[in-house]
C-alpha positions in Angstrom: -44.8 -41.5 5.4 -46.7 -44.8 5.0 -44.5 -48.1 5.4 -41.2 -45.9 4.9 -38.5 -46.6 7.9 -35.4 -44.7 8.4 -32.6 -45.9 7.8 -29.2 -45.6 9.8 -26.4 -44.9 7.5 -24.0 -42.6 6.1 -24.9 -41.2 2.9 -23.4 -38.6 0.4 -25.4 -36.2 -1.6 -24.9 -35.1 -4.8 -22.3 -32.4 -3.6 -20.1 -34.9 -1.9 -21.1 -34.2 1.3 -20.8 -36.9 4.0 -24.2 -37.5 6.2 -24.8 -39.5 9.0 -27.8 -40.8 10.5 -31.4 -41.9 10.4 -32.7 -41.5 7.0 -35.8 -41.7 4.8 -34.3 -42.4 1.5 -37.6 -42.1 -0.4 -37.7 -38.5 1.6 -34.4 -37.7 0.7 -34.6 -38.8 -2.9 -37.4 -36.4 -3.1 -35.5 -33.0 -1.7 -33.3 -34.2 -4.3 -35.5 -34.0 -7.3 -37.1 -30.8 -6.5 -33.7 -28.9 -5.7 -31.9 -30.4 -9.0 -35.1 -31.0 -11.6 -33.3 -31.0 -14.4 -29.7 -31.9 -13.8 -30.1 -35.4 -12.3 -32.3 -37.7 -14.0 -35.3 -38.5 -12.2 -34.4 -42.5 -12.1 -31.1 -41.6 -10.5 -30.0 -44.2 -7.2 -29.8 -41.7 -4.1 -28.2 -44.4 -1.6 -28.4 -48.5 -2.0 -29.6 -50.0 0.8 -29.0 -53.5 2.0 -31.9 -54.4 3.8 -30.3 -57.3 6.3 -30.8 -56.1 9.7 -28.0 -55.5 12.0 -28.5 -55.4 15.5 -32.4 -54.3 15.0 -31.6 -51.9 12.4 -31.2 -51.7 8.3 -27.4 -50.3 7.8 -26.2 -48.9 4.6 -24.8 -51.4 1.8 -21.1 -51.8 0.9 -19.9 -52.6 -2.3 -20.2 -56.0 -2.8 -19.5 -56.8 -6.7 -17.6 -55.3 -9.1 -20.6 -54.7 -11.4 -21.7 -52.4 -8.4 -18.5 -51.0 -8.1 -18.4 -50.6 -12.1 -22.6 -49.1 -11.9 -21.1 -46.8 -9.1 -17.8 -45.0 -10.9 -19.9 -45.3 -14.4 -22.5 -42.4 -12.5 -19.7 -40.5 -10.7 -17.8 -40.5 -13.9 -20.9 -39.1 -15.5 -21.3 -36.0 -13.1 -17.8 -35.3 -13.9 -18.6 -34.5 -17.1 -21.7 -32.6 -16.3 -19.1 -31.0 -13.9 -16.8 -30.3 -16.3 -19.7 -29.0 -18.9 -20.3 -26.3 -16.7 -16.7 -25.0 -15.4 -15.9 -24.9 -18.8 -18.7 -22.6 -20.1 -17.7 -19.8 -17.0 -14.3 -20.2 -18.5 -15.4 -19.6 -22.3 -17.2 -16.8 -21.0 -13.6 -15.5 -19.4 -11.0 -16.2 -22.0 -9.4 -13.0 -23.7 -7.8 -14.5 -26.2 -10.2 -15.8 -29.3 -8.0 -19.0 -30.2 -8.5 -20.1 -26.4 -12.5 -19.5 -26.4 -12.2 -22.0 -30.0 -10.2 -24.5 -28.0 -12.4 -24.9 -25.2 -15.8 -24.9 -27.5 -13.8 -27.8 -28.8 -13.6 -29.3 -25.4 -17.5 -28.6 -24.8 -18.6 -31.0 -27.9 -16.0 -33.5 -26.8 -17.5 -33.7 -23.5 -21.0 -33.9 -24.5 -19.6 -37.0 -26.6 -18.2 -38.3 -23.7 -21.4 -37.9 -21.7 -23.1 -39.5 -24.6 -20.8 -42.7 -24.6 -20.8 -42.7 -20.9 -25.0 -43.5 -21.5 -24.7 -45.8 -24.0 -21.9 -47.7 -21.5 -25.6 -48.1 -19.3 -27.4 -49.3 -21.9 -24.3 -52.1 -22.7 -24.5 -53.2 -19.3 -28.6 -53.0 -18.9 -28.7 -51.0 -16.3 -30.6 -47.5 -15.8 -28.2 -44.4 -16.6 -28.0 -42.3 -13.1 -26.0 -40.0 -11.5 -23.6 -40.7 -8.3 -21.2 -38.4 -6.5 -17.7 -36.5 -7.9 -16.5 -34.3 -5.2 -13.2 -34.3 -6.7 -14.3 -32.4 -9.9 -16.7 -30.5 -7.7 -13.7 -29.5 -5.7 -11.5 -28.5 -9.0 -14.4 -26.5 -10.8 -15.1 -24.5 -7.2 -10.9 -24.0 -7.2 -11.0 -22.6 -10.9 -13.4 -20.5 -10.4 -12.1 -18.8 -7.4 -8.5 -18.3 -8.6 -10.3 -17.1 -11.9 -12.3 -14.4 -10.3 -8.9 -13.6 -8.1 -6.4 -12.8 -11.5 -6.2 -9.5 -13.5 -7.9 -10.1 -17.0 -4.1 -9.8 -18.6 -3.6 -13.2 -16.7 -6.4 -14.8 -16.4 -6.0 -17.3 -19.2 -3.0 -19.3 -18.1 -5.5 -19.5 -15.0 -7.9 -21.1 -17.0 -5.4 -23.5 -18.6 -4.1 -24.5 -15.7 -7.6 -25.4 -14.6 -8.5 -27.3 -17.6 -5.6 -29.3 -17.7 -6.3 -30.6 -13.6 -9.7 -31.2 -14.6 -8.5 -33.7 -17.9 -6.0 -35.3 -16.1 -8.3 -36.0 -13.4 -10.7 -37.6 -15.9 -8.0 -39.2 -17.5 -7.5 -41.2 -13.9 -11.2 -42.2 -13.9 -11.4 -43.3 -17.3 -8.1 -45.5 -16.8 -9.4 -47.0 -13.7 -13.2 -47.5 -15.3 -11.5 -49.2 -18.8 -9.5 -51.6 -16.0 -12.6 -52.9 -14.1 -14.6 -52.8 -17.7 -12.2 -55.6 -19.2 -12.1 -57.6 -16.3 -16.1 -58.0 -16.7 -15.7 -58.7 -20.0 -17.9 -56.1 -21.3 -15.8 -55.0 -24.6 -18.5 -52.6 -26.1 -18.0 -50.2 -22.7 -14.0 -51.3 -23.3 -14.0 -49.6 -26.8 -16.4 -46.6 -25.5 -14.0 -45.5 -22.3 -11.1 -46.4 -24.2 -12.4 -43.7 -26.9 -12.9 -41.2 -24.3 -9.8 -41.6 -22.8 -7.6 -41.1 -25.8 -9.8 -37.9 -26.6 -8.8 -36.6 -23.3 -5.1 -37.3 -23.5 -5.4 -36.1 -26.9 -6.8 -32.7 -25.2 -4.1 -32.5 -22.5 -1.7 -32.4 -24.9 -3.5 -29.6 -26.8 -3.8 -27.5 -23.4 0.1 -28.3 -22.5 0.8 -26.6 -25.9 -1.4 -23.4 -25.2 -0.2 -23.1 -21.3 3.6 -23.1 -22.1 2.8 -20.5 -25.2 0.4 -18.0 -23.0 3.1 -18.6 -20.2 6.2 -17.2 -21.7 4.0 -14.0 -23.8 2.1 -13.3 -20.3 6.1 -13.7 -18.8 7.4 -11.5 -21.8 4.5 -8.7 -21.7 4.9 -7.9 -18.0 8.4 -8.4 -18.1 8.8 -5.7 -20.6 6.1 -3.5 -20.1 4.2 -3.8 -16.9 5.0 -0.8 -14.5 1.6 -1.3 -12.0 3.1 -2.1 -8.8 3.4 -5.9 -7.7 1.6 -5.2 -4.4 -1.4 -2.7 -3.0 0.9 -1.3 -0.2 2.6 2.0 -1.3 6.0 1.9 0.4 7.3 5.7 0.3 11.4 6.2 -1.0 13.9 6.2 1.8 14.9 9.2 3.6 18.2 9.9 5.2 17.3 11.1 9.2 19.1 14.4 8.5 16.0 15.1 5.6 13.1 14.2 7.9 
Protein backbone atom coordinates (compact mmCIF):
# COMPACT_ATOMS: atom_id res chain seq x y z
CA UNK A 1 0.00 0.00 0.00
CA UNK A 2 2.77 2.49 -1.02
CA UNK A 3 4.62 4.31 2.00
CA UNK A 4 1.59 3.13 4.49
CA UNK A 5 3.10 1.28 7.76
CA UNK A 6 1.02 -0.43 10.28
CA UNK A 7 0.59 0.69 13.12
CA UNK A 8 0.44 -1.07 16.68
CA UNK A 9 -2.45 0.14 18.68
CA UNK A 10 -5.68 -0.32 19.98
CA UNK A 11 -8.36 1.20 18.15
CA UNK A 12 -12.28 1.38 18.39
CA UNK A 13 -14.53 1.34 15.46
CA UNK A 14 -17.47 3.05 15.00
CA UNK A 15 -19.50 0.31 16.99
CA UNK A 16 -17.40 0.59 20.09
CA UNK A 17 -15.56 -2.24 19.50
CA UNK A 18 -12.10 -2.51 21.10
CA UNK A 19 -9.15 -3.77 18.47
CA UNK A 20 -5.81 -4.55 19.02
CA UNK A 21 -2.96 -4.79 16.85
CA UNK A 22 -1.06 -3.89 13.68
CA UNK A 23 -3.03 -1.55 11.70
CA UNK A 24 -3.20 0.32 8.42
CA UNK A 25 -5.23 3.29 9.38
CA UNK A 26 -5.57 4.57 5.81
CA UNK A 27 -6.80 0.76 5.11
CA UNK A 28 -9.07 0.90 7.86
CA UNK A 29 -10.48 4.31 7.19
CA UNK A 30 -11.32 2.94 3.93
CA UNK A 31 -13.49 -0.39 5.09
CA UNK A 32 -15.04 2.35 6.95
CA UNK A 33 -16.29 4.50 4.22
CA UNK A 34 -17.49 1.86 2.02
CA UNK A 35 -19.52 0.00 4.88
CA UNK A 36 -21.11 3.44 6.35
CA UNK A 37 -21.26 5.82 2.90
CA UNK A 38 -23.57 7.91 4.08
CA UNK A 39 -23.80 7.93 7.81
CA UNK A 40 -20.17 9.06 8.69
CA UNK A 41 -18.85 11.94 6.90
CA UNK A 42 -16.18 11.17 4.69
CA UNK A 43 -13.65 13.66 6.61
CA UNK A 44 -14.34 11.84 9.76
CA UNK A 45 -10.83 10.93 12.16
CA UNK A 46 -10.76 6.98 12.24
CA UNK A 47 -7.78 6.81 15.00
CA UNK A 48 -5.07 9.79 15.90
CA UNK A 49 -1.86 8.64 15.73
CA UNK A 50 1.16 10.02 17.41
CA UNK A 51 3.93 9.28 15.27
CA UNK A 52 7.01 9.26 18.06
CA UNK A 53 8.41 5.92 17.93
CA UNK A 54 8.40 3.69 20.90
CA UNK A 55 10.73 0.95 21.03
CA UNK A 56 10.93 0.75 17.04
CA UNK A 57 7.32 1.13 16.54
CA UNK A 58 4.52 4.12 16.15
CA UNK A 59 1.93 3.42 19.25
CA UNK A 60 -1.40 4.90 19.31
CA UNK A 61 -1.86 8.60 20.80
CA UNK A 62 -3.36 9.47 24.18
CA UNK A 63 -5.15 12.37 24.87
CA UNK A 64 -2.96 14.99 25.45
CA UNK A 65 -5.04 18.50 25.55
CA UNK A 66 -8.19 19.27 26.48
CA UNK A 67 -9.07 20.67 23.06
CA UNK A 68 -8.54 16.97 21.95
CA UNK A 69 -10.35 15.75 24.65
CA UNK A 70 -13.19 18.53 23.87
CA UNK A 71 -12.73 17.51 19.54
CA UNK A 72 -13.10 13.85 20.87
CA UNK A 73 -16.62 13.95 23.16
CA UNK A 74 -17.84 16.88 20.56
CA UNK A 75 -17.91 13.59 17.72
CA UNK A 76 -19.06 10.88 20.22
CA UNK A 77 -21.70 13.28 21.34
CA UNK A 78 -22.59 13.71 17.70
CA UNK A 79 -23.20 9.80 16.98
CA UNK A 80 -25.40 9.91 19.98
CA UNK A 81 -27.70 11.82 18.36
CA UNK A 82 -27.46 10.03 15.04
CA UNK A 83 -27.96 7.10 17.54
CA UNK A 84 -30.78 8.42 19.09
CA UNK A 85 -32.27 9.60 15.44
CA UNK A 86 -32.64 6.23 14.59
CA UNK A 87 -33.95 4.31 17.92
CA UNK A 88 -36.43 6.83 18.01
CA UNK A 89 -37.92 6.39 14.44
CA UNK A 90 -38.32 2.19 15.24
CA UNK A 91 -40.09 3.51 18.29
CA UNK A 92 -42.53 6.02 16.33
CA UNK A 93 -43.06 3.21 14.17
CA UNK A 94 -44.28 1.05 17.50
CA UNK A 95 -46.23 3.41 19.55
CA UNK A 96 -50.05 2.64 19.92
CA UNK A 97 -51.10 5.47 21.34
CA UNK A 98 -51.26 8.70 18.85
CA UNK A 99 -50.35 11.40 21.52
CA UNK A 100 -46.99 9.25 22.15
CA UNK A 101 -46.06 8.90 18.17
CA UNK A 102 -46.64 13.30 18.50
CA UNK A 103 -44.33 13.38 21.40
CA UNK A 104 -41.54 11.55 19.96
CA UNK A 105 -41.90 13.38 16.34
CA UNK A 106 -41.28 16.23 18.79
CA UNK A 107 -38.13 14.59 20.02
CA UNK A 108 -36.99 13.83 16.25
CA UNK A 109 -36.85 17.71 15.23
CA UNK A 110 -35.21 18.47 18.61
CA UNK A 111 -32.55 16.18 17.95
CA UNK A 112 -31.87 17.14 14.41
CA UNK A 113 -31.45 20.67 16.17
CA UNK A 114 -29.13 19.34 18.40
CA UNK A 115 -27.11 17.61 15.75
CA UNK A 116 -27.23 20.95 13.96
CA UNK A 117 -25.72 22.89 17.06
CA UNK A 118 -23.44 20.08 17.75
CA UNK A 119 -21.87 21.22 13.85
CA UNK A 120 -21.85 24.60 14.33
CA UNK A 121 -19.90 23.87 17.94
CA UNK A 122 -17.06 22.58 14.99
CA UNK A 123 -17.25 25.33 13.11
CA UNK A 124 -16.72 27.73 16.60
CA UNK A 125 -13.76 25.78 17.39
CA UNK A 126 -12.34 25.51 13.51
CA UNK A 127 -12.03 22.22 13.47
CA UNK A 128 -13.63 19.59 10.80
CA UNK A 129 -17.06 18.17 12.08
CA UNK A 130 -16.50 14.17 12.38
CA UNK A 131 -17.80 11.31 13.97
CA UNK A 132 -16.13 9.27 17.08
CA UNK A 133 -17.47 6.39 19.00
CA UNK A 134 -20.82 6.09 21.53
CA UNK A 135 -21.08 2.58 22.58
CA UNK A 136 -23.09 3.62 25.41
CA UNK A 137 -26.10 4.85 23.21
CA UNK A 138 -25.29 2.05 20.87
CA UNK A 139 -25.75 -0.24 23.89
CA UNK A 140 -29.24 1.63 25.07
CA UNK A 141 -30.80 1.69 21.39
CA UNK A 142 -29.74 -2.31 20.88
CA UNK A 143 -31.50 -2.74 24.68
CA UNK A 144 -34.78 -0.79 23.50
CA UNK A 145 -35.16 -2.46 20.83
CA UNK A 146 -34.92 -5.89 22.11
CA UNK A 147 -37.26 -5.44 25.13
CA UNK A 148 -39.52 -3.71 22.55
CA UNK A 149 -39.80 -6.63 20.20
CA UNK A 150 -40.15 -8.90 23.65
CA UNK A 151 -43.58 -6.89 25.07
CA UNK A 152 -47.31 -7.52 23.94
CA UNK A 153 -48.46 -4.38 21.92
CA UNK A 154 -50.97 -3.52 25.02
CA UNK A 155 -47.55 -2.76 26.78
CA UNK A 156 -45.21 -1.89 24.64
CA UNK A 157 -45.40 1.88 25.12
CA UNK A 158 -44.23 2.24 28.73
CA UNK A 159 -41.32 0.10 27.07
CA UNK A 160 -40.62 2.76 24.81
CA UNK A 161 -40.77 5.42 27.53
CA UNK A 162 -38.64 3.85 29.59
CA UNK A 163 -36.22 3.73 26.76
CA UNK A 164 -36.39 7.26 25.84
CA UNK A 165 -36.06 8.57 29.04
CA UNK A 166 -32.31 6.24 29.53
CA UNK A 167 -31.45 7.54 26.32
CA UNK A 168 -32.08 11.58 27.52
CA UNK A 169 -30.63 11.26 30.64
CA UNK A 170 -27.76 9.71 29.16
CA UNK A 171 -27.36 12.68 26.88
CA UNK A 172 -28.08 14.93 29.53
CA UNK A 173 -24.66 13.46 31.27
CA UNK A 174 -22.66 14.26 27.99
CA UNK A 175 -23.96 17.51 27.45
CA UNK A 176 -23.18 18.45 31.29
CA UNK A 177 -19.73 17.09 31.03
CA UNK A 178 -19.13 18.80 27.31
CA UNK A 179 -20.64 22.52 28.67
CA UNK A 180 -17.91 21.88 31.77
CA UNK A 181 -14.74 21.32 29.58
CA UNK A 182 -16.36 24.08 26.98
CA UNK A 183 -16.11 26.91 29.66
CA UNK A 184 -12.97 26.08 30.88
CA UNK A 185 -11.56 26.69 27.12
CA UNK A 186 -13.26 29.65 27.04
CA UNK A 187 -15.18 29.04 24.00
CA UNK A 188 -18.71 30.78 25.03
CA UNK A 189 -20.40 30.47 21.54
CA UNK A 190 -20.15 26.31 21.99
CA UNK A 191 -21.09 27.30 25.97
CA UNK A 192 -24.52 28.90 24.80
CA UNK A 193 -24.98 26.06 22.03
CA UNK A 194 -24.58 22.87 24.58
CA UNK A 195 -26.08 24.79 27.20
CA UNK A 196 -29.27 25.08 24.75
CA UNK A 197 -29.18 21.49 24.08
CA UNK A 198 -29.11 20.54 27.46
CA UNK A 199 -32.02 22.43 28.81
CA UNK A 200 -34.03 20.99 25.64
CA UNK A 201 -33.24 17.62 26.98
CA UNK A 202 -34.12 18.19 30.54
CA UNK A 203 -37.00 19.88 29.31
CA UNK A 204 -37.86 16.45 27.36
CA UNK A 205 -37.22 14.22 30.44
CA UNK A 206 -39.65 15.94 32.16
CA UNK A 207 -42.18 15.61 29.39
CA UNK A 208 -41.41 11.64 29.20
CA UNK A 209 -41.60 11.38 33.27
CA UNK A 210 -45.17 12.81 32.75
CA UNK A 211 -46.27 10.24 29.99
CA UNK A 212 -44.50 7.12 31.81
CA UNK A 213 -46.18 7.62 35.22
CA UNK A 214 -49.76 8.23 33.17
CA UNK A 215 -49.37 5.09 30.65
CA UNK A 216 -48.06 3.24 33.94
CA UNK A 217 -51.00 3.41 36.17
CA UNK A 218 -53.88 2.90 32.82
CA UNK A 219 -51.54 -0.14 31.50
CA UNK A 220 -51.67 -1.09 35.66
CA UNK A 221 -55.52 -0.28 35.74
CA UNK A 222 -56.49 -2.07 32.25
CA UNK A 223 -54.86 -5.47 33.14
CA UNK A 224 -55.79 -5.17 36.51
CA UNK A 225 -59.37 -4.99 35.69
CA UNK A 226 -59.71 -6.74 32.66
CA UNK A 227 -56.88 -8.90 31.61
CA UNK A 228 -57.87 -12.73 32.03
CA UNK A 229 -54.74 -14.18 29.49
CA UNK A 230 -52.71 -16.19 31.75
CA UNK A 231 -49.46 -14.51 33.21
CA UNK A 232 -47.28 -17.47 31.99
CA UNK A 233 -47.21 -20.02 28.79
CA UNK A 234 -47.21 -23.15 31.13
CA UNK A 235 -50.79 -24.50 31.58
CA UNK A 236 -50.80 -25.77 35.16
CA UNK A 237 -53.94 -28.28 35.34
CA UNK A 238 -56.48 -27.70 38.80
CA UNK A 239 -55.61 -29.89 41.79
CA UNK A 240 -57.01 -33.24 42.23
CA UNK A 241 -57.60 -34.99 45.46
CA UNK A 242 -55.59 -38.77 45.05
CA UNK A 243 -59.05 -40.45 45.77
CA UNK A 244 -60.23 -38.61 42.10
CA UNK A 245 -57.26 -39.68 40.05
Amino acid sequence: MGNSVPVAMTAIDMDGAFRRGFFDCSSLESKWRMKHPTHYPSDRMFCHVDQRECGGKTMFEHFTTPDEILHYRLGAALTMEYDALEMIAAMEKGAMRSDLRELLHEHTHETRQQIEFLQRCYSMLGVDVHQTPSPTSKGLAKESNAFMAKTDSTLVDAVILAGVLEVDHYASAVYETLVIQAKALGAAGVVELLTQTLAQKKATIEKILVASETIAHADATDHADGDTRPQSGVQVPPYLPPSMI
